[in-house]
C-alpha positions as CSV (number, residue, x, y, z in Angstrom):
1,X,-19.1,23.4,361.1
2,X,-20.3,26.9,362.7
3,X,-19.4,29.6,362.1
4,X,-19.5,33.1,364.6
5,X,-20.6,36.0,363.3
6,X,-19.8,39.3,365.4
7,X,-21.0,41.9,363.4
8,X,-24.8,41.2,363.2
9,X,-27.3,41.2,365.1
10,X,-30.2,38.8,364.9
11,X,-33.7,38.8,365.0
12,X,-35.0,35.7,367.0
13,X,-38.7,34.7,366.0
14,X,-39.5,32.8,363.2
15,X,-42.1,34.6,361.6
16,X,-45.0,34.9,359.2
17,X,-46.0,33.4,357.0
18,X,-44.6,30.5,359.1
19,X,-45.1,29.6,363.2
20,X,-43.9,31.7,365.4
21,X,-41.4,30.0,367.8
22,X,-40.8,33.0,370.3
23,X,-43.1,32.2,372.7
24,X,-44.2,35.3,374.7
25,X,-41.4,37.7,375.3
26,X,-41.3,41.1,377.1
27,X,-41.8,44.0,374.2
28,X,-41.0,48.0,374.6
29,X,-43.1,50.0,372.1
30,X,-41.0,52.0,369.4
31,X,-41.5,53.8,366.0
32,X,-44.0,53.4,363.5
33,X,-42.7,52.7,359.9
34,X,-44.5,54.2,356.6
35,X,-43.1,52.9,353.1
36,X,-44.8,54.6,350.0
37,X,-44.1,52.9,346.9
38,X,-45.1,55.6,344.2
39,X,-43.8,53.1,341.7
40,X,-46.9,51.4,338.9
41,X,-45.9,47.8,339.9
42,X,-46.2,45.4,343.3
43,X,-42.7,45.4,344.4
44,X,-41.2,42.0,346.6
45,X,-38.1,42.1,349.1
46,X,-37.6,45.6,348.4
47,X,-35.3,46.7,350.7
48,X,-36.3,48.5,353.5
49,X,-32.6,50.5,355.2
50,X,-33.4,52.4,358.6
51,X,-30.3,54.4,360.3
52,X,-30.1,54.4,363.5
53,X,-30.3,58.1,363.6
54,X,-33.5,58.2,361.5
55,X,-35.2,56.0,364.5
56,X,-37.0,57.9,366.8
57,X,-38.0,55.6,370.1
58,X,-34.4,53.7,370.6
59,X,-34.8,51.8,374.1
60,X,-31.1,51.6,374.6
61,X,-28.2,48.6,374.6
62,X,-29.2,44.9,374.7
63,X,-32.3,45.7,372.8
64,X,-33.7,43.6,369.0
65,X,-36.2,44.8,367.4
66,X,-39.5,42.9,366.1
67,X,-41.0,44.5,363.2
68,X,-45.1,43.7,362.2
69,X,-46.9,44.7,359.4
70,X,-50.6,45.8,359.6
71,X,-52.0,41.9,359.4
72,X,-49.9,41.9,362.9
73,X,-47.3,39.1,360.7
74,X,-43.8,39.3,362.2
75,X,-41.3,40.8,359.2
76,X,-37.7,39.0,359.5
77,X,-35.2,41.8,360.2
78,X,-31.4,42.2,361.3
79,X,-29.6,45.0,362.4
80,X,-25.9,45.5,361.3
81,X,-22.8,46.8,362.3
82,X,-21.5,48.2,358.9
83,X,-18.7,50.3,360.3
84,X,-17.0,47.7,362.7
85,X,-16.7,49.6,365.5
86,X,-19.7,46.8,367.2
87,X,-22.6,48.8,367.4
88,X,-25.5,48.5,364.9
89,X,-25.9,50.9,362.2
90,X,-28.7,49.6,360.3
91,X,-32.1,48.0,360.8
92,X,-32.6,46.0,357.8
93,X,-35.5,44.2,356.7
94,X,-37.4,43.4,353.4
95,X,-40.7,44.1,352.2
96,X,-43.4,43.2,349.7
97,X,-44.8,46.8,348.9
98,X,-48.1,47.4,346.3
99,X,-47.8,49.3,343.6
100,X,-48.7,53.3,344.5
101,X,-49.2,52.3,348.2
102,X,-48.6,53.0,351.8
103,X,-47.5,50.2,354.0
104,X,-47.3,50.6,357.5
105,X,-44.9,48.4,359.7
106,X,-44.4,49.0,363.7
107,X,-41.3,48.0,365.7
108,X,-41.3,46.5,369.2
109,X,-37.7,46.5,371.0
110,X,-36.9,42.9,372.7
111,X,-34.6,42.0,375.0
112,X,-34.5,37.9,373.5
113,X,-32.7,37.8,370.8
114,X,-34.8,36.2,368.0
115,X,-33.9,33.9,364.9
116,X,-35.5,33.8,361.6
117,X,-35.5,31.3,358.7
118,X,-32.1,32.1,356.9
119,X,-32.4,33.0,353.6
120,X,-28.7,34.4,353.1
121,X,-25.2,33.3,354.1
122,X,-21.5,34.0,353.7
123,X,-19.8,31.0,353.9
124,X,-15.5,31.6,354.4
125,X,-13.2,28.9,355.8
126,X,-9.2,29.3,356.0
127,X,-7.1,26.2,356.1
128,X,-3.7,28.2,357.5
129,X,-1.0,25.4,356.5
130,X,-0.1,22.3,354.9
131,X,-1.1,20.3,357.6
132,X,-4.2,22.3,359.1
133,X,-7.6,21.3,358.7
134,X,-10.4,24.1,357.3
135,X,-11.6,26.2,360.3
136,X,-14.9,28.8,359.6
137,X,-13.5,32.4,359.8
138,X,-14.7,36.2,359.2
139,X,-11.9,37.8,357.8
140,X,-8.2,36.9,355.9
141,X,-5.1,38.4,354.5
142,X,-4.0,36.8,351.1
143,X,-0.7,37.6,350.4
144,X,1.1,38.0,347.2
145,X,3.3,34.3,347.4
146,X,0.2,32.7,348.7
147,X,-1.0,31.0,345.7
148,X,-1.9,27.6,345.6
149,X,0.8,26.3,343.1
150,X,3.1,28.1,345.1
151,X,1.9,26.7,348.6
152,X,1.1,23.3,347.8
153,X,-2.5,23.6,348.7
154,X,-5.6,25.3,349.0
155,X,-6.0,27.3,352.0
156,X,-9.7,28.4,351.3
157,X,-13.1,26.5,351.3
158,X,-14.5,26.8,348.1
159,X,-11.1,28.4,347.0
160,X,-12.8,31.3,348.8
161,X,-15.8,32.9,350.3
162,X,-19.1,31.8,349.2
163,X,-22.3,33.7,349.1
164,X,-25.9,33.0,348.8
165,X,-29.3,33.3,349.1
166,X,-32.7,31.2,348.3
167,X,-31.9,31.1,344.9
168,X,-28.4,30.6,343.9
169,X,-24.9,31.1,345.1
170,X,-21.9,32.6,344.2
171,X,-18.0,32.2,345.0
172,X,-14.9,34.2,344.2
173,X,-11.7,33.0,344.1
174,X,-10.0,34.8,346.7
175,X,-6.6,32.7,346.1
176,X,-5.5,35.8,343.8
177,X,-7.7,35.2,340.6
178,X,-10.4,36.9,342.3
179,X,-13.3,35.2,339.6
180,X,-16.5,35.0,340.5
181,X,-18.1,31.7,339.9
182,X,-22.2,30.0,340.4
183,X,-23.6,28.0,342.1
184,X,-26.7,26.3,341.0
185,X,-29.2,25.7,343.5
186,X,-32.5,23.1,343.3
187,X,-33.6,24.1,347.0
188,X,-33.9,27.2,349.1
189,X,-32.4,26.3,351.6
190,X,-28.4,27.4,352.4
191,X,-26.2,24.9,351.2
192,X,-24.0,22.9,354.0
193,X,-21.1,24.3,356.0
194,X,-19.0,21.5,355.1
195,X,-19.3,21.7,351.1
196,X,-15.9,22.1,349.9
197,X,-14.1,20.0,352.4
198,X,-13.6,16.4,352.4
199,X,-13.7,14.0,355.1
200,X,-10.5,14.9,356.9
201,X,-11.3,18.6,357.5
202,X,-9.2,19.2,353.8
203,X,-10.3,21.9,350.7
204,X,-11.5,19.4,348.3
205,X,-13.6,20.8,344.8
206,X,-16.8,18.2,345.9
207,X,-19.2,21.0,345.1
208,X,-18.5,20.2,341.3
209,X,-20.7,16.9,341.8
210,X,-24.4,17.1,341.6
211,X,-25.2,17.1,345.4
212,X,-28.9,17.3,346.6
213,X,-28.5,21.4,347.2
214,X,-27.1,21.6,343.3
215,X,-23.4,22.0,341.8
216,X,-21.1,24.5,340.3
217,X,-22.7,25.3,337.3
218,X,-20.0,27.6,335.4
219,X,-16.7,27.3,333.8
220,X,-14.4,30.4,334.4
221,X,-11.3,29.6,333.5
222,X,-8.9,33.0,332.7
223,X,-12.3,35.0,332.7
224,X,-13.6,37.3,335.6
225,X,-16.8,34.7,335.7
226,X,-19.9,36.5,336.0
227,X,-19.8,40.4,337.3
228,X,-16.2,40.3,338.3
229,X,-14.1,43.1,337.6
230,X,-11.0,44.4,335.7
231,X,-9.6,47.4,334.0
232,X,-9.3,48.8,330.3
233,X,-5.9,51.4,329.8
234,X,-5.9,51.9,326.2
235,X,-6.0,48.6,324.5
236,X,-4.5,46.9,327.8
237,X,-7.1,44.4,329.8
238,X,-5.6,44.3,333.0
239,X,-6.5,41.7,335.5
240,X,-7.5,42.6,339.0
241,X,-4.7,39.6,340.3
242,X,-3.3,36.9,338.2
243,X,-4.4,33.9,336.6
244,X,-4.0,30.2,337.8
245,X,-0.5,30.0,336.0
246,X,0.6,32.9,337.7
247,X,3.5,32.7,340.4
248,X,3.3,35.9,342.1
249,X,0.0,38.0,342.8
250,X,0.1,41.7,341.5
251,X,-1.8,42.5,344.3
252,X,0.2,43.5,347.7
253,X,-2.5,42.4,350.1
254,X,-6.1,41.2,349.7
255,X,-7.7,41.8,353.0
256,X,-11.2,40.3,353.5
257,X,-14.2,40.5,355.9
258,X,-17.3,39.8,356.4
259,X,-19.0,42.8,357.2
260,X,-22.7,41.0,358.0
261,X,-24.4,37.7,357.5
262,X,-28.2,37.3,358.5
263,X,-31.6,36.0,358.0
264,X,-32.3,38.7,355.0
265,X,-28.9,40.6,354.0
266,X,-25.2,39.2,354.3
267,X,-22.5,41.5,352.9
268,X,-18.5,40.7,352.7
269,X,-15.5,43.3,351.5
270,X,-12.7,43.0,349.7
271,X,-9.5,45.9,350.3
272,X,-7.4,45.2,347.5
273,X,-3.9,47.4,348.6
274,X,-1.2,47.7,346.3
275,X,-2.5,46.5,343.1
276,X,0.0,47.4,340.8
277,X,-0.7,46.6,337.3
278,X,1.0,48.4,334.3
279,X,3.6,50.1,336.2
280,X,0.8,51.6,338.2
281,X,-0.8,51.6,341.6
282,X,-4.2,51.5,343.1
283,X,-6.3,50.9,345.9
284,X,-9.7,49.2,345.0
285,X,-12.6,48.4,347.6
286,X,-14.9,45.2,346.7
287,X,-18.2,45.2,348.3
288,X,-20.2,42.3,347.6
289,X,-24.2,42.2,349.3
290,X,-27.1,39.6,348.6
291,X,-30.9,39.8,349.8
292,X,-33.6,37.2,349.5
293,X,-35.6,36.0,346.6
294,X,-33.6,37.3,343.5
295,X,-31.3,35.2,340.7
296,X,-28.6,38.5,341.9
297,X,-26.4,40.1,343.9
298,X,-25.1,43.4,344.1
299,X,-21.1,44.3,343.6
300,X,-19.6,47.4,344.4
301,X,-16.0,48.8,343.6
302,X,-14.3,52.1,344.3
303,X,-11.0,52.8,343.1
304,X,-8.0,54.8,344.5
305,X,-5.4,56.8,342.4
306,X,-7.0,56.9,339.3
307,X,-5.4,59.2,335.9
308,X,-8.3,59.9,334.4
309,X,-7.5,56.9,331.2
310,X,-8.9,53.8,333.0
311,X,-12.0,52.3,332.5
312,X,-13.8,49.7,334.8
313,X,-14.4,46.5,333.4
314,X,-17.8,44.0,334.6
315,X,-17.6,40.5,332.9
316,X,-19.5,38.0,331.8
317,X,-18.0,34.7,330.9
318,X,-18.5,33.3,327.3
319,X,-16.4,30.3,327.3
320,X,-19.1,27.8,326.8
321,X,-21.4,29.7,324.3
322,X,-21.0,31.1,320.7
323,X,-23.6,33.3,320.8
324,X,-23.8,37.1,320.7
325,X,-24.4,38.9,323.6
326,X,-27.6,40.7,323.6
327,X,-28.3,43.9,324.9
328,X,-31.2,45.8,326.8
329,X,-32.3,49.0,327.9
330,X,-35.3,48.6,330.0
331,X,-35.1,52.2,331.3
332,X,-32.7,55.2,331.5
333,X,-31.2,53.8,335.0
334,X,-29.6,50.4,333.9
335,X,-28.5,48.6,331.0
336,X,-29.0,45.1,330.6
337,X,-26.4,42.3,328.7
338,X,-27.2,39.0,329.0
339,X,-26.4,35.9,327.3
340,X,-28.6,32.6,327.5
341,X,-27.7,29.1,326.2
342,X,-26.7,25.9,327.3
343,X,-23.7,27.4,328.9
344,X,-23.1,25.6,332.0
345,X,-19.6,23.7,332.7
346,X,-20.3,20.7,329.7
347,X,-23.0,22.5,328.6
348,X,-25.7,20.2,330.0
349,X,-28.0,23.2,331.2
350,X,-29.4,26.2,330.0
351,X,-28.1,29.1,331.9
352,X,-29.1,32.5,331.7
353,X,-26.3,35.5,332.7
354,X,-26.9,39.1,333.1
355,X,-24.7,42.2,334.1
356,X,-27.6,45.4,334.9
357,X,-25.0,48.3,335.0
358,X,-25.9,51.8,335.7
359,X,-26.5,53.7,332.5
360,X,-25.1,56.5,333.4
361,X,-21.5,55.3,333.6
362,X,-22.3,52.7,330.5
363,X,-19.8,53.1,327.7
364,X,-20.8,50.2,325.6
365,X,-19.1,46.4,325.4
366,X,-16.4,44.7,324.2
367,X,-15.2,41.4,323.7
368,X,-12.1,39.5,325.2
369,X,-9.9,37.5,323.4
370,X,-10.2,33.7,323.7
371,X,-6.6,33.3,325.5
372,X,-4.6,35.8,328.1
373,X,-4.6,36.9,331.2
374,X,-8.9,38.1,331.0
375,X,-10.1,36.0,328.6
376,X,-13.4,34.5,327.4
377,X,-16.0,37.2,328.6
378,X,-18.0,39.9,327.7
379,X,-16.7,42.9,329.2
380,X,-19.2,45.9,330.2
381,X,-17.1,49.3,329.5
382,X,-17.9,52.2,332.7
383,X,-16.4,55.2,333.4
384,X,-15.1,55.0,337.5
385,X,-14.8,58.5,339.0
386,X,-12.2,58.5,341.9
387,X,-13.1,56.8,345.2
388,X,-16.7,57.1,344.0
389,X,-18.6,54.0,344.6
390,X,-19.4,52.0,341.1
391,X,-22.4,49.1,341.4
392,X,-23.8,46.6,339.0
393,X,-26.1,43.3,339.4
394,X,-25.0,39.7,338.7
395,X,-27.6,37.8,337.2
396,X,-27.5,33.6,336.8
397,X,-30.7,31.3,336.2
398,X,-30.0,27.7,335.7
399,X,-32.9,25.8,334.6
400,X,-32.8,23.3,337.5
401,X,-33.6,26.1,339.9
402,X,-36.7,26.8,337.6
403,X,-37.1,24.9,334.4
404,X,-38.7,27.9,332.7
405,X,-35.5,29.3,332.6
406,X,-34.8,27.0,329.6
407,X,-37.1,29.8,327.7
408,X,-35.2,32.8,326.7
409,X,-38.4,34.4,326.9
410,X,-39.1,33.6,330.5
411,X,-35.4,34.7,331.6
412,X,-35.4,37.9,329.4
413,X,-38.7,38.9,331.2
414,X,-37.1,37.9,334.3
415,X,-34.4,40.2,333.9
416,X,-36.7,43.0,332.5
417,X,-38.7,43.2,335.7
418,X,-35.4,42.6,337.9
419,X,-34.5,46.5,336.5
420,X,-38.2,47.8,336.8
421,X,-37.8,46.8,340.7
422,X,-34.6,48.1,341.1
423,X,-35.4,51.1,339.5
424,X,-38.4,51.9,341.4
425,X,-37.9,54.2,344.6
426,X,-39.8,54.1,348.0
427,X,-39.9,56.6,350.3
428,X,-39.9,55.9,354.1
429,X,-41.1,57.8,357.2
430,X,-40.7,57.1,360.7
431,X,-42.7,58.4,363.6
């Protein structure tokens, strides 16, 4: 199954350190690129985010860019259309950076577009009736009397849009319970258009068998799974949508998009209009990113119509584990809780889960009960401000991805030097 992406734009060669397929191609000369990392520690696929207004030499329409480093290797890169309006905003790309460096990376402009080994993906298909086969798609409405037990089916692949990267994958369940569940990877490689569809083009749950990529590794249930969200008024845990038993979403319309899907960055959004829960009514944005070569990924909400009494809840599913969750402040940016145990769906695996949430807007943890509408997770407590962006960092290692992850050790250093290279800041100059 393919699926067409409009709102990216591809790099084309298949670079260093692998072989180079573009052949020679016809290059304009543009900017020179200079990332300091001021930071103690060797940072790898840090982010490097170019505007198009901070770029100096733009050679017009029609034009990719190939970025070098200083050994002349070709650095994969994309450039994305974040506003939807189908011109580029960004030119993306990640970096391996030394600790209290300079690196230096130059651009040539291209008129071939090239293609890189792709090491993210958002995977969405929509099966729009009863009698309709799954088709790939890029965006969806999900309407309140929509729900599978209402309908009679699934209409989405994976019960909704799947995202991942080199390391593991994620889905949330876009069918109004808006969890957000793992998938386990053994290989890097991006898992197959057509998991989560049977023979006949129908939704089908196959990716809960151990298939060659992996399996779904975690059991959600009435949770949020791991870094969903909900909301805290008083002693009230409201769920952002319903549960599985649930006949009639509380959400007006859940309008979805992928916003860019590429080589080293895919992004999708999530308008939640009209969710009315406790006699009230907000607007909350969902945006959901994943790079290369992290256990993570990054989710973002902002909230509209706030009183001033909510707090915004991330979660952390607990249904297969007894054990505390542990907590850790690696610096005075994030706050780490994790939990690690054999805590995968029949807790055959070990599985270690992390939330990183800014510690600025941390106002401690508490526990859901075992039954109602959020139930089974840790909950991470943070103070939103209205429509003011609020992001924290999904964290899942399964030990069949790397078997040291069966140490607690090994993952609780993992995550401790996740937050050392988020935290540490690199400055960029373009000339």
């Amino acid at each position: 199954m393919k699926r067409h992406i409009l709102k990216t734009y591809f790099l084309l060669c298949f670079v260093a350190p692998f072989t180079i397929r573009c052949g020679s191609i016809k290059q304009v000369p543009g900017d020179t690129i200079r990332v300091s990392n001021s930071a103690s520690i060797d940072l790898a696929n840090k982010p490097v985010i170019l505007k198009r207004t901070e770029l100096i030499q733009l050679p017009g329409t029609g034009y990719y860019p190939v970025i070098t480093n200083e050994r002349k290797e070709i650095i994969p890169s994309q450039l994305d259309d974040l506003n939807g309006d189908n011109s580029w905003d960004e030119l993306f790309f990640v970096a391996d950076l030394p600790a209290k460096k300079q690196a230096i990376f130059f651009i040539q402009w291209t008129k071939t577009p090239p293609s890189y080994t792709k090491k993210t993906s958002v995977r969405f298909g929509v099966r729009r009736s009863l009698n309709a086969t799954v088709q790939p798609a890029v965006s969806d409405t999900f309407y309140p009397n929509q729900l599978p037990g209402v309908m009679g089916y699934q209409r989405y692949q994976t019960d909704g849009p799947t995202w991942e990267n080199d390391k593991v994958g994620f889905r949330q369940y876009l069918d109004g319970r808006n969890s957000i569940d793992v998938f386990g990877k053994k290989t890097p490689a991006i898992t197959p258009e057509n998991v989560g569809i049977n023979n006949a083009g129908i939704t089908e749950p196959n990716y809960s068998n151990m298939q060659d990529w992996g399996t779904d590794i975690l059991h959600v249930g009435n949770s949020v799974g791991v870094g969903g969200a909900a909301l805290l008024i008083g002693d009230s845990l409201l769920r952002l949508g319903i549960t599985e038993q649930d006949r009639l979403n509380n959400v007006d319309s859940t309008i979805f998009n992928i916003v860019t899907e590429g080589p080293v960055r895919s992004m999708m959004q999530i308008d939640y209009r009209g969710w009315k829960p406790a006699n009230r009514d907000y607007s909350v944005i969902q945006k959901t990113s994943i790079i290369p070569g992290t256990y993570s990924f990054r989710n973002e909400f902002e909230i509209d119509r706030l009183k001033g009494d909510e707090v915004l809840l991330a979660g952390l599913v607990n249904s297969r584990s007894e054990q505390q969750l542990s907590e850790l402040v690696v610096n005075d940016k994030w706050v780490v809780l994790y939990t690690h145990d054999k805590q995968s769906v029949n807790k055959e695996w070990f599985l270690g889960m992390a939330l990183v949430v800014p510690k600025e807007n941390y106002l401690g943890y508490i526990k859901a009960p075992i039954t109602g509408s959020v139930a089974t997770s840790w909950l991470a407590k943070l103070k939103p401000e209205e429509k003011k962006p609020l992001a924290w960092y999904a964290v899942a290692c399964w030990e069949l991805s790397d078997p040291q992850f069966k140490e607690l050790a090994f993952f609780k250093a993992y995550i401790t030097e996740l937050v050392k290279q988020l935290s540490a800041e690199v400055s960029i100059q373009v000339n």
